[in-house]
VEXLUMPA-5519 format. One record per residue: x, y, z of N, C-alpha, C in turn. Coordinates in Angstrom, 3 decimals. Example, Ala and Ser with C-alpha at 12.3 -4.5 7.8 and 13.67 -1.06 7.14 Angstrom:
      n.X      n.Y      n.Z     ca.X     ca.Y     ca.Z      c.X      c.Y      c.Z
   13.190   -5.690    7.800   12.300   -4.500    7.800   13.200   -3.300    7.800
   12.850   -2.250    7.080   13.670   -1.060    7.140   12.900    0.030    7.870
This chain:
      n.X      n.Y      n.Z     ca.X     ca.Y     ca.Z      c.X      c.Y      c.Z
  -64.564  100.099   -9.273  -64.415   99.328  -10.510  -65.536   99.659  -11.496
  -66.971   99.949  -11.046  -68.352   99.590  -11.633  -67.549  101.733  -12.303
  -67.032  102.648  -11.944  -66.603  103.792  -12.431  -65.987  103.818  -13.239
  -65.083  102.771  -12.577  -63.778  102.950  -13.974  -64.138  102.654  -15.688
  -65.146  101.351  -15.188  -65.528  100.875  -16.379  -66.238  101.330  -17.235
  -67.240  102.380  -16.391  -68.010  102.945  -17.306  -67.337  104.330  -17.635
  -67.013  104.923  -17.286  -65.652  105.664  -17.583  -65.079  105.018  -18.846
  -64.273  103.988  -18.959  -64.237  103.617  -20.021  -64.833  103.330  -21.230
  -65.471  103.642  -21.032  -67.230  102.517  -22.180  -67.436  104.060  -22.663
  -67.506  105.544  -21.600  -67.639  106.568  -22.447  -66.428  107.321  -22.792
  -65.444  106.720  -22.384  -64.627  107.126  -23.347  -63.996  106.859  -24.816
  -63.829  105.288  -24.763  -64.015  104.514  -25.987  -65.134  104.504  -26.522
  -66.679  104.603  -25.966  -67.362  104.138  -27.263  -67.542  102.843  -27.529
  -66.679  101.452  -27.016  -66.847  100.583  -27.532  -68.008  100.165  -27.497
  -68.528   99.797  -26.341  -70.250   98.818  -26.744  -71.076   99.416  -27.582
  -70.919  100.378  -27.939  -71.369  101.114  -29.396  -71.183  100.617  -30.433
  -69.792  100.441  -30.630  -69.338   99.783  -31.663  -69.533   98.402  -31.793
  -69.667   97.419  -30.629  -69.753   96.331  -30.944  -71.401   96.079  -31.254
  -72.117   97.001  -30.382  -73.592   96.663  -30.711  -74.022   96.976  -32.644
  -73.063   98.156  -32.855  -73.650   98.058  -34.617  -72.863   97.257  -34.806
  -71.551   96.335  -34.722  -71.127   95.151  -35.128  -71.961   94.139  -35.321
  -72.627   93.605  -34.143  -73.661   92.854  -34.003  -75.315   93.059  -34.952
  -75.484   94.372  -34.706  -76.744   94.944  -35.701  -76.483   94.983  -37.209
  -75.327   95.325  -36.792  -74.904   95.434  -38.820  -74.923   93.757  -39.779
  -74.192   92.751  -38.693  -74.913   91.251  -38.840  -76.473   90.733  -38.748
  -76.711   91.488  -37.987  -78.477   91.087  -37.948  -79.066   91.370  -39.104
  -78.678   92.738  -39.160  -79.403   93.235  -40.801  -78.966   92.449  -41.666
  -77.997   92.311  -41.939  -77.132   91.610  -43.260  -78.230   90.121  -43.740
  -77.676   89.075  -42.404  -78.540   88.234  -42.352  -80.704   88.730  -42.644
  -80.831   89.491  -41.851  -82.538   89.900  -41.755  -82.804   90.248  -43.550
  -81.667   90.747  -43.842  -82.226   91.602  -45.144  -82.017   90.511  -45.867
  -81.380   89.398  -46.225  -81.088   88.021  -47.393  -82.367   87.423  -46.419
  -82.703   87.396  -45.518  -83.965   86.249  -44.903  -85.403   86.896  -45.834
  -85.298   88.141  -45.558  -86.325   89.097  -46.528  -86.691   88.802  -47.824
  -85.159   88.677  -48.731  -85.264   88.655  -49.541  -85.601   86.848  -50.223
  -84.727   85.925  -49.508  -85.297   84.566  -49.495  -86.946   84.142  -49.645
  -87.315   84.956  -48.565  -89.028   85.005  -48.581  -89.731   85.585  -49.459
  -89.168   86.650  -49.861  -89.935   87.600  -50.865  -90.001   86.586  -52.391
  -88.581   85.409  -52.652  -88.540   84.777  -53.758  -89.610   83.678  -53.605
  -89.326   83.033  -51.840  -90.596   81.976  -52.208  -91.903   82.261  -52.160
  -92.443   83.200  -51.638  -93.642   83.406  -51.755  -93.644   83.692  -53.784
  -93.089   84.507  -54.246  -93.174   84.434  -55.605  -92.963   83.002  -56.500
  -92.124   82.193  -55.516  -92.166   81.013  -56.185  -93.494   79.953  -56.044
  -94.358   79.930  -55.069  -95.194   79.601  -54.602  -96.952   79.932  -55.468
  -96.269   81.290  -55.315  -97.292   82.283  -56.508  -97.453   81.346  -57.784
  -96.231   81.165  -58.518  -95.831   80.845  -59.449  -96.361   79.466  -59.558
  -96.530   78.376  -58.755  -96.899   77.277  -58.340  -95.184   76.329  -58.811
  -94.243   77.001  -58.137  -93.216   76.132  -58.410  -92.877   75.555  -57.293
  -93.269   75.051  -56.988  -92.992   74.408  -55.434  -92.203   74.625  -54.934
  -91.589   75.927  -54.292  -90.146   76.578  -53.462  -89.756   75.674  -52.589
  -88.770   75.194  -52.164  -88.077   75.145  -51.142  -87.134   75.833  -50.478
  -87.171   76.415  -49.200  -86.400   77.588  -48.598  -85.181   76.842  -48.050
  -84.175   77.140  -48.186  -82.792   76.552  -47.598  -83.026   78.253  -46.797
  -81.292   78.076  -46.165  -80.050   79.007  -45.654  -79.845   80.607  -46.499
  -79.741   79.992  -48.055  -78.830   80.624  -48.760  -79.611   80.751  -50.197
  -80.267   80.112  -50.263  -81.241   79.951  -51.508  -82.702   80.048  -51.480
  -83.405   80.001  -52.444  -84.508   79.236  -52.477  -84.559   78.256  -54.036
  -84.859   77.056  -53.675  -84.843   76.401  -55.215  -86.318   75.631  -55.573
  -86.431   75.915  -56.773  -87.606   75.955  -57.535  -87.399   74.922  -58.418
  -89.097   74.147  -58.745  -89.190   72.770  -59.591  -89.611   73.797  -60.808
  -88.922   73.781  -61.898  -89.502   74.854  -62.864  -89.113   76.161  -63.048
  -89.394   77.236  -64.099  -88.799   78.313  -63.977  -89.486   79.246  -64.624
  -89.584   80.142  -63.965  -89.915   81.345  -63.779  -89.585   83.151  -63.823
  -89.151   83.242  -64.809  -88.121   84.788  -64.427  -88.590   85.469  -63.604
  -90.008   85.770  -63.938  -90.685   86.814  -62.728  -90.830   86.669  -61.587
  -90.472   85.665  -61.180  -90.478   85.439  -59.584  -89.052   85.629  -59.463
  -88.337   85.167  -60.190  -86.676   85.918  -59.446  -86.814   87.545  -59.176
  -87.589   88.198  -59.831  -87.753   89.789  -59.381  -88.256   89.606  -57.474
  -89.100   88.289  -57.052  -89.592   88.619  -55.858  -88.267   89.121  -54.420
  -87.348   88.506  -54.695  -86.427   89.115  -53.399  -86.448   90.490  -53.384
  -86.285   91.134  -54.413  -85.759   92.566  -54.334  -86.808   93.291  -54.117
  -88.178   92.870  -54.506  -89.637   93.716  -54.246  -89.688   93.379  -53.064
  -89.819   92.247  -52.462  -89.790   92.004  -51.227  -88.657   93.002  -50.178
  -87.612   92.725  -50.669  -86.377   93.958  -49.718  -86.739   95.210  -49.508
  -87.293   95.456  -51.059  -87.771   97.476  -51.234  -88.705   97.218  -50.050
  -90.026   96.380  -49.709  -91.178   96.622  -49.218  -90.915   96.637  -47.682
  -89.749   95.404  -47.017  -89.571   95.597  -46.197  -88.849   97.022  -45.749
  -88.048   97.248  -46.264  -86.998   98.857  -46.193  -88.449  100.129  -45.693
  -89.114   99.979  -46.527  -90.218  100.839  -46.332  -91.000  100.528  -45.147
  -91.071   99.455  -44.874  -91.858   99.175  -43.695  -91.004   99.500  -42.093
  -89.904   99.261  -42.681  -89.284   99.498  -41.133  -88.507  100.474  -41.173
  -88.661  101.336  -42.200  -88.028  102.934  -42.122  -89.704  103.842  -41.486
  -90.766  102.928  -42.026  -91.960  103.579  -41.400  -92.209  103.419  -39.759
  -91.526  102.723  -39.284  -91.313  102.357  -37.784  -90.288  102.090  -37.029
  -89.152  103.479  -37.767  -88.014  103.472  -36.850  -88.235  104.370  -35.879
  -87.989  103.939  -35.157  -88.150  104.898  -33.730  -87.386  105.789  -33.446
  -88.328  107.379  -32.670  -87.850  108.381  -33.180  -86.693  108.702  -32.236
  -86.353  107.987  -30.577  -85.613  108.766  -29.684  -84.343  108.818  -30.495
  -83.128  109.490  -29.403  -81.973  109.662  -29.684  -80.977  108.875  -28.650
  -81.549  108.111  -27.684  -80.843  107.617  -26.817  -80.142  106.408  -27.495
  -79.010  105.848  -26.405  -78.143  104.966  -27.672  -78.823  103.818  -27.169
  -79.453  103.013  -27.936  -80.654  102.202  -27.457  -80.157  100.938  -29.024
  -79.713   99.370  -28.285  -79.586   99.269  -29.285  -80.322   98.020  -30.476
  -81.720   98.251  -29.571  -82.666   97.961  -31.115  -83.063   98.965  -32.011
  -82.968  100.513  -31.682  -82.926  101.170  -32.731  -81.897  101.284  -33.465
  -80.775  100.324  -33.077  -79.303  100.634  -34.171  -79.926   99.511  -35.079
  -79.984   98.611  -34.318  -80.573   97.210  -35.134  -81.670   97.128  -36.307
  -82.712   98.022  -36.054  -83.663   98.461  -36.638  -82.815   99.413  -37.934
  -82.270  100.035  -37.566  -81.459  101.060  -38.844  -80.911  100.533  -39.704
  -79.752   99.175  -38.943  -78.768   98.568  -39.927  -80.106   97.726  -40.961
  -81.292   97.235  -40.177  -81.913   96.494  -40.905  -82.293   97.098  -42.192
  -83.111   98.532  -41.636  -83.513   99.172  -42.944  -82.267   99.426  -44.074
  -81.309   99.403  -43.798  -79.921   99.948  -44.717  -80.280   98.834  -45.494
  -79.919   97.471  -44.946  -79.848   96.325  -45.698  -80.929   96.136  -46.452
  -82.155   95.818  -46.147  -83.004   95.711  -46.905  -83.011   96.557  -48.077
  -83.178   97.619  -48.126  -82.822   98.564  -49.302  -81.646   98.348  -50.053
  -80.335   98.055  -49.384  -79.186   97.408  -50.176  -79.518   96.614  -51.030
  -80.994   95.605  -50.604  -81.074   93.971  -50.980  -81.916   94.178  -52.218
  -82.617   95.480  -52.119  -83.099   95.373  -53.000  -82.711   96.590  -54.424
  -81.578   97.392  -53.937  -81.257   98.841  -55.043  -80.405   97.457  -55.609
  -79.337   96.918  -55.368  -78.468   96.753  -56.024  -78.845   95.919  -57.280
  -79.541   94.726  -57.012  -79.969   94.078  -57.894  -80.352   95.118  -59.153
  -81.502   95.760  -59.129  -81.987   97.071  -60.023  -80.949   97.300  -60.971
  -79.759   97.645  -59.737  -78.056   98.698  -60.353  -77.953   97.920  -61.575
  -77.587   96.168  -61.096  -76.977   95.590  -61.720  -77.726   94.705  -63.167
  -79.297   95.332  -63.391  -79.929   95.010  -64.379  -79.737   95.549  -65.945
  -78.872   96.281  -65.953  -78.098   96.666  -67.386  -77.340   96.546  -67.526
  -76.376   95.757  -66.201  -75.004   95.153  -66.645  -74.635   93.623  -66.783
  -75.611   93.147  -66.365  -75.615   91.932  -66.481  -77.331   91.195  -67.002
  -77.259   90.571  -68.076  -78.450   89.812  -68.516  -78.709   88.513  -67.338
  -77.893   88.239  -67.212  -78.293   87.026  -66.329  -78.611   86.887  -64.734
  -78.887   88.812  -64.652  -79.120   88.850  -63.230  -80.217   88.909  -63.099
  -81.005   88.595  -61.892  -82.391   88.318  -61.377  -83.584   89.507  -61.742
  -83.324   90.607  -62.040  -83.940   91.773  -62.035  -83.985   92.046  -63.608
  -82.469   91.144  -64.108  -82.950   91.708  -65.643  -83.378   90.721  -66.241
  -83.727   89.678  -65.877  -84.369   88.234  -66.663  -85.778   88.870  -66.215
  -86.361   89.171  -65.007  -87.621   89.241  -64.674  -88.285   90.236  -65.660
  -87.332   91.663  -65.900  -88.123   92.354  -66.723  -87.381   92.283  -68.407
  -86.846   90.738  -68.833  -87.067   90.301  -70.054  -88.211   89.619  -70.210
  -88.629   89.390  -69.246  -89.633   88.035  -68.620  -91.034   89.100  -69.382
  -91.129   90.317  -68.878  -92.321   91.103  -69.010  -92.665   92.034  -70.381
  -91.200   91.305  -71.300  -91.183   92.184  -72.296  -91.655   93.642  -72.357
  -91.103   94.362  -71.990  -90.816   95.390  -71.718  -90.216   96.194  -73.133
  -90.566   97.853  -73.148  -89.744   98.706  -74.238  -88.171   98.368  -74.113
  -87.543   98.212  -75.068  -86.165   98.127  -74.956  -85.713   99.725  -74.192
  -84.644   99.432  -73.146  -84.082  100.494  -72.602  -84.908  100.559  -71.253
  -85.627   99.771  -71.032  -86.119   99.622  -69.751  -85.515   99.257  -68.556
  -84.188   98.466  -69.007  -83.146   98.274  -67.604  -81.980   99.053  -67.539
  -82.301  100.150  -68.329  -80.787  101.069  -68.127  -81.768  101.819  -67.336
  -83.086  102.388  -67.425  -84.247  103.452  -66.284  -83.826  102.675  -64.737
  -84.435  101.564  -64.845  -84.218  100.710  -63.880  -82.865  100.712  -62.995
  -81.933  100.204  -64.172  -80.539  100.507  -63.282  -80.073  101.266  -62.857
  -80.137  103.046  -63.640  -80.423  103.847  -62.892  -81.181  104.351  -61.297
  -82.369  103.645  -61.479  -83.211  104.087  -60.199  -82.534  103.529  -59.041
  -81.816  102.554  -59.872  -81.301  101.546  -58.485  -79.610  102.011  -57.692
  -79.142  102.691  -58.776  -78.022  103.433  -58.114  -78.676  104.295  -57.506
  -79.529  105.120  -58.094  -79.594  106.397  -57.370  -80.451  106.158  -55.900
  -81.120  105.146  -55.926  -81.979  104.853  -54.301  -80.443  104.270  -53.730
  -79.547  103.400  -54.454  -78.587  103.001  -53.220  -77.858  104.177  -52.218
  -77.639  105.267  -53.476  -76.535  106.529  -53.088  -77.697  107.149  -52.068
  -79.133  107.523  -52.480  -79.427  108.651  -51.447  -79.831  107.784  -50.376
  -80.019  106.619  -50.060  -80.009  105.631  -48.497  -78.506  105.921  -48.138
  -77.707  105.528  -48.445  -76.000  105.773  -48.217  -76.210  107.662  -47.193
  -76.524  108.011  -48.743  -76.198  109.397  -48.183  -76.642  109.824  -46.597
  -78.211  109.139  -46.777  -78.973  109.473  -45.349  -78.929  108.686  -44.632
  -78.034  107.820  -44.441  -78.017  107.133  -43.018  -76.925  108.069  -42.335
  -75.980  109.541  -42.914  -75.015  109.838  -41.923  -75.704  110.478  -40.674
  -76.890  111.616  -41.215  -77.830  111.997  -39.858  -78.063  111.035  -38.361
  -78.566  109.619  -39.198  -78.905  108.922  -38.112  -77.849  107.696  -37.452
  -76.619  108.170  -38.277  -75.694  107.685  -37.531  -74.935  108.122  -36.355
  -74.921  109.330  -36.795  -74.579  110.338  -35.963  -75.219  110.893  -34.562
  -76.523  110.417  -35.121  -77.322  110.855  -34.162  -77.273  110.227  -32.427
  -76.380  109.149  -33.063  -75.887  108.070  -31.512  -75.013  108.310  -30.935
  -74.493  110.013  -31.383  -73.035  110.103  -30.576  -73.465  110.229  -29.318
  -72.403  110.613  -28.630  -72.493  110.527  -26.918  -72.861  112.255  -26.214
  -72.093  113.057  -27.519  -71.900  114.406  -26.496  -72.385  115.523  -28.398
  -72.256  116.361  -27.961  -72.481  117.356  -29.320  -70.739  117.567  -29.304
  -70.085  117.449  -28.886  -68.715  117.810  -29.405  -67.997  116.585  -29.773
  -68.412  115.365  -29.668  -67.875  114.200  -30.562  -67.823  114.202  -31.874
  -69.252  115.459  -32.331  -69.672  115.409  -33.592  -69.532  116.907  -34.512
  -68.438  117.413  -33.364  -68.440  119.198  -34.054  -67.916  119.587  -34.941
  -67.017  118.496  -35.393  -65.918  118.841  -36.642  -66.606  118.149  -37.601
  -65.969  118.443  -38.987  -66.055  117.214  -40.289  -65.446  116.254  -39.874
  -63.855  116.685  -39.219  -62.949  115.203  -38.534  -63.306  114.219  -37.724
  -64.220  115.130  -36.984  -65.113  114.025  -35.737  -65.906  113.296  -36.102
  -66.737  114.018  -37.243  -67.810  113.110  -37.402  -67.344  112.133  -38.511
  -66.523  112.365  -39.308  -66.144  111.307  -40.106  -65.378  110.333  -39.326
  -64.398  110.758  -38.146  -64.352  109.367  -37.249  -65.641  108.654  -36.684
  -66.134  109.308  -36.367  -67.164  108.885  -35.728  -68.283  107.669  -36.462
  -68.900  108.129  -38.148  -68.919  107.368  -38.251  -68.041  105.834  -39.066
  -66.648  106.365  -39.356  -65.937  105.276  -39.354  -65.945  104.290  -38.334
  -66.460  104.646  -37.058  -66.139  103.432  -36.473  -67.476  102.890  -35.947
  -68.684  103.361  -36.023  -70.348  102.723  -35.669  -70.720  102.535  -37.234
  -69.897  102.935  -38.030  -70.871  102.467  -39.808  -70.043  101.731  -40.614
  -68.757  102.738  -40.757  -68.398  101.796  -41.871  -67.430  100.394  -41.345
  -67.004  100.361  -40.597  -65.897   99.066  -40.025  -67.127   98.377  -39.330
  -68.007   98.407  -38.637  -69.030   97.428  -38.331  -69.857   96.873  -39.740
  -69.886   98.074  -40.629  -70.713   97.475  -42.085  -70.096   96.492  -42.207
  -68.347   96.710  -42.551  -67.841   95.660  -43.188  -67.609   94.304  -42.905
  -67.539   94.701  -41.299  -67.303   93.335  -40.322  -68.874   92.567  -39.841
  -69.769   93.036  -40.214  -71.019   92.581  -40.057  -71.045   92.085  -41.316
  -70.729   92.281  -42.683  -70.802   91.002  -43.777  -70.311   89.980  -43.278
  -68.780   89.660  -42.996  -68.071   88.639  -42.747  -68.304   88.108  -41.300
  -69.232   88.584  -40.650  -69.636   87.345  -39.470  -70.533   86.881  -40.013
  -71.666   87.160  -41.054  -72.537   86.677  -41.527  -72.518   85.293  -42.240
  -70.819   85.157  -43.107  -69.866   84.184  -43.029  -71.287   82.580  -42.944
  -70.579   82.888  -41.252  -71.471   81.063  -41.097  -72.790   81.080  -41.146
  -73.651   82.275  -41.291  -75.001   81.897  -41.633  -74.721   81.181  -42.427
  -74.398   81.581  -43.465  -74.737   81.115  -45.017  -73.614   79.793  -45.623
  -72.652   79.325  -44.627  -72.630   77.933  -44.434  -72.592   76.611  -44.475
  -72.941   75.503  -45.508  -72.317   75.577  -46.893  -72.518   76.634  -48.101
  -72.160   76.926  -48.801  -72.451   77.868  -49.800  -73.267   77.202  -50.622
  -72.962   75.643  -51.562  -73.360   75.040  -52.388  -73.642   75.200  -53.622
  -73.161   76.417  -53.847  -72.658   77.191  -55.251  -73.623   78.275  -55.318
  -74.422   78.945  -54.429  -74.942   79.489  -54.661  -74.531   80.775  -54.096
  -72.850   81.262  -54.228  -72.240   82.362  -54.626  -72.351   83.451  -53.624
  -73.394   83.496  -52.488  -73.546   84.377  -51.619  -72.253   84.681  -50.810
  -71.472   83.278  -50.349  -70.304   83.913  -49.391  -69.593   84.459  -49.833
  -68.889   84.442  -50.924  -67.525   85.568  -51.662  -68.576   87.272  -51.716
  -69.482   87.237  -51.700  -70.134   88.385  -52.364  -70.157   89.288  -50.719
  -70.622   88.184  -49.638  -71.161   89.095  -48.377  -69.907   89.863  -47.765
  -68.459   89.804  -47.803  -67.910   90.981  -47.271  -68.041   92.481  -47.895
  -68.418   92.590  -48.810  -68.351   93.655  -50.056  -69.714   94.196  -49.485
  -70.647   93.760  -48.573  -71.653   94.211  -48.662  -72.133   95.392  -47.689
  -71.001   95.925  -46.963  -71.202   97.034  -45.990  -70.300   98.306  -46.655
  -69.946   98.146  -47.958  -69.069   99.097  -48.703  -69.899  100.378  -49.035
  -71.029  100.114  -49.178  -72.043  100.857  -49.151  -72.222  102.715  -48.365
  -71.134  101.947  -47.287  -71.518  102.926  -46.179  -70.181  103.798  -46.444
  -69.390  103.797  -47.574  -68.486  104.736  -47.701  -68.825  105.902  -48.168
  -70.190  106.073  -48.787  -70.836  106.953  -49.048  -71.604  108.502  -47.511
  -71.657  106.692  -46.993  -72.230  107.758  -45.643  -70.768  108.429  -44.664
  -69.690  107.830  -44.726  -68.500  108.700  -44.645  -68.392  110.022  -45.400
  -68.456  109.841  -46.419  -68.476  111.131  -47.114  -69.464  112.011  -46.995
  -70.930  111.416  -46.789  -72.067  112.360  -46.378  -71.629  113.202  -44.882
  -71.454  112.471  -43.967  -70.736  112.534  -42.621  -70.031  113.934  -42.558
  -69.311  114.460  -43.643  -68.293  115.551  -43.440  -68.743  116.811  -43.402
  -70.312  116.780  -44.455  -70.859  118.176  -44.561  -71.962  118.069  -43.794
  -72.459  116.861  -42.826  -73.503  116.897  -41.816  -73.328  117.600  -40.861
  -74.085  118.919  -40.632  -74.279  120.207  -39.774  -75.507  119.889  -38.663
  -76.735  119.362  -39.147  -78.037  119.346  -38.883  -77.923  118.858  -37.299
  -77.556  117.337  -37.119  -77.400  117.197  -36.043  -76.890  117.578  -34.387
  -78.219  117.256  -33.974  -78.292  117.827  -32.134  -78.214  117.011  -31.535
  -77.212  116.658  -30.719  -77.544  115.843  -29.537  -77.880  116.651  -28.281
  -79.266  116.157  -27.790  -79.851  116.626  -27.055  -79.088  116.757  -24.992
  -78.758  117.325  -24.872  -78.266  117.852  -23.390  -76.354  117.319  -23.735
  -75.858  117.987  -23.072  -74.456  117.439  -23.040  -73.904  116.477  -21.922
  -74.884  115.805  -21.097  -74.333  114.844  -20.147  -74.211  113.341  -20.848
  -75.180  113.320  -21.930  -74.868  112.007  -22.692  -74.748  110.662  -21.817
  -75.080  109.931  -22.661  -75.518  108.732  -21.676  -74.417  107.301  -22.148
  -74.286  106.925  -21.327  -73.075  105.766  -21.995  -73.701  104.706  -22.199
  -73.058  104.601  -23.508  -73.863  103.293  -24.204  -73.376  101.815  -23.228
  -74.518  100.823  -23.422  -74.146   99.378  -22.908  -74.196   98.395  -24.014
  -73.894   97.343  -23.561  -73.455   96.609  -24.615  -74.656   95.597  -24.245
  -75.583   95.406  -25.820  -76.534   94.763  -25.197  -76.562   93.424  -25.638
  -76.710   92.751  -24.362  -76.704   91.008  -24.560  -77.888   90.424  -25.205
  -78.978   91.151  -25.478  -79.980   91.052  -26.179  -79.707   90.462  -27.562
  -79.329   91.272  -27.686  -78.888   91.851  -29.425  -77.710   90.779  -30.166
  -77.107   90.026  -28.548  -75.775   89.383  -28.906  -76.640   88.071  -29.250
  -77.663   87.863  -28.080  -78.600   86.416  -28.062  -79.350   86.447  -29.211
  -79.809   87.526  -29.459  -80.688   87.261  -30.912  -79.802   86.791  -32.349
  -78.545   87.256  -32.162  -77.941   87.047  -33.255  -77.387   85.320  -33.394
  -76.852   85.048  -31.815  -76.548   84.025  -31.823  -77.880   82.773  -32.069
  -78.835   82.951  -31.731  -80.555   82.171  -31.872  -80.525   82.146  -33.597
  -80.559   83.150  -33.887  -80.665   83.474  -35.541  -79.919   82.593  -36.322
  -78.269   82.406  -35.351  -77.500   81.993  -36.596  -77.720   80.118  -35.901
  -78.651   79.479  -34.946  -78.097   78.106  -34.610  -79.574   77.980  -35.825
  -80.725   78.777  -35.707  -81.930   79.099  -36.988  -81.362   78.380  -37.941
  -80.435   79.565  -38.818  -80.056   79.130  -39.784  -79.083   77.910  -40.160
  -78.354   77.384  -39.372  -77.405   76.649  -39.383  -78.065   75.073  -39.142
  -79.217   74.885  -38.226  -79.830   73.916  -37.818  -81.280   73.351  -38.325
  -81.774   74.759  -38.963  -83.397   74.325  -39.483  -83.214   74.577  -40.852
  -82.638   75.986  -41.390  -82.933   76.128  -43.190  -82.094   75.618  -43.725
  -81.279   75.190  -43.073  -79.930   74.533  -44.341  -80.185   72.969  -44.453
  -81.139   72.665  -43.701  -81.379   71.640  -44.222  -83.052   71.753  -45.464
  -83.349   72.829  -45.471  -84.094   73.092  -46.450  -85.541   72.706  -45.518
  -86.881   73.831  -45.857  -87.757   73.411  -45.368  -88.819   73.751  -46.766
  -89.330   72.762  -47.635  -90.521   72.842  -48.271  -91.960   73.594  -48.467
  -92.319   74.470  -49.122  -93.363   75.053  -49.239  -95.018   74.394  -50.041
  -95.757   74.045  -49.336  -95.896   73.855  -47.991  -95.235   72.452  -47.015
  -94.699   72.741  -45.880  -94.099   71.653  -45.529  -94.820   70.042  -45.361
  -94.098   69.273  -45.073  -94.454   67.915  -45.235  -94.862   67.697  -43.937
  -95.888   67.862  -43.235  -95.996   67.608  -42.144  -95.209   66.219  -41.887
  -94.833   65.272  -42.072  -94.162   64.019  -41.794  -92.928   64.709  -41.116
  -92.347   65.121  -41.856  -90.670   64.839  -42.498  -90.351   66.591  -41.684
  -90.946   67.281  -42.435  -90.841   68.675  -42.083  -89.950   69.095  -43.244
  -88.696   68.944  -43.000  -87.407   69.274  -43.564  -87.062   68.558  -45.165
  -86.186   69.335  -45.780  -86.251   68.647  -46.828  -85.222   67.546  -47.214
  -84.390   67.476  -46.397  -83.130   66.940  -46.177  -82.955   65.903  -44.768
């Protein structure tokens, strides 16, 4: 039985797939927790007395330049944990976890950028109305911010790939664009929408309609996927992935986190009494 199964596992692939299912939620969630923090510490800065929910952070007072803090915060994390992704190739899956994280974070923070010359009332372009700035400063900006989304897109196909099982999973354009259709882009997409009940009531603060859209990203790395040559997988006995309960517990801890402590809002600095804000 203990043959058959794993027999199966390398032939499907699945606990592969479900582990970036699971990672692609971690990130999703890790990269909005990032960016939550990155606003209250700027709100804090600011001396607006933040309070951190789920899904928000809300502020006594206002501030444009601290709405820039999520997305500086996202860029800084992206950088920090692209500086300490780990280098093996084995299918190991806190380094998937670690990857989806860095994707997201960088998501959390290009798009905003993108969307600072198309919209005035978005967080990135109030902050740098906030700084009075040369006119034409958020079309540079919005620019920079497509173009960091596309070349992260582009380069996650290497290290997606890099989790196949055998070097001939990955020998064709056909293979590897299946391949990562089913560890990138269908876990991207399905890792927004479990993210779903993090965020829990919504309370108008617009995040749940927005989070399935947010692994679309990775259609780019499909297309990168087709002309990716570079990649070696090292020996051809390949190792069969497991499905790690780790990864399942952290997600599930994360989401009773969010569902049980920030949504009821916790105060900066907290109330030692009360704790909570709610």
């Amino acid at each position: 039985m203990t043959a058959t199964t794993e027999d199966l596992a390398r032939a499907t692939g699945w606990p592969l797939v479900v582990n970036s299912v699971l990672a692609s939620t971690f990130g999703v969630v890790g990269a909005l927790l990032v960016d939550l923090i990155g606003r209250l510490i700027a709100g804090e800065l600011a001396g607006l007395d933040p309070v951190l929910f789920h899904n928000r952070v809300e502020l006594t007072g206002q501030n444009d330049l601290a709405l820039a803090g999520g997305a500086l915060a996202s860029l800084l994390a992206g950088g920090f944990f692209l500086a300490v992704y780990p280098g093996s190739r084995g299918h190991d899956a806190g380094r998937l976890a670690v990857l989806w994280l860095i994707l997201h974070c960088f998501r959390q923070g290009f798009v905003p950028m993108a969307l600072a010359p198309l919209s005035e009332g978005s967080d990135v372009s109030r902050a740098l109305t906030a700084l009075d700035l040369p006119g034409g400063i958020d079309v540079i900006v919005g620019a920079a911010g497509a173009a960091g989304l596309l070349l992260i897109s582009l380069a996650a196909a290497p290290a997606f790939l890099a989790f196949a099982n055998h070097q001939r999973d990955i020998s064709t354009p056909q293979k590897r664009a299946a391949f990562v259709l089913r560890i990138a882009v269908l876990p991207g997409i399905a890792g927004g929408i479990l993210a779903v009940p993090f965020f829990i009531p919504d309370a108008g603060a617009g995040l749940v309609p927005a989070l399935p859209t947010f692994g679309l990203f990775t259609l780019a790395t499909l297309l990168a996927a087709l002309g990716t040559k570079s990649v070696e997988i090292r020996g051809d006995a390949g190792m069969t992935p497991r499905f790690s309960w780790a990864l399942a517990a952290t997600v599930v801890i994360t989401l009773l986190v969010f569902r049980f402590a920030l949504s009821r809002g916790i105060p900066i600095p907290p109330d030692p009494e009360t704790f909570f804000f709610q």
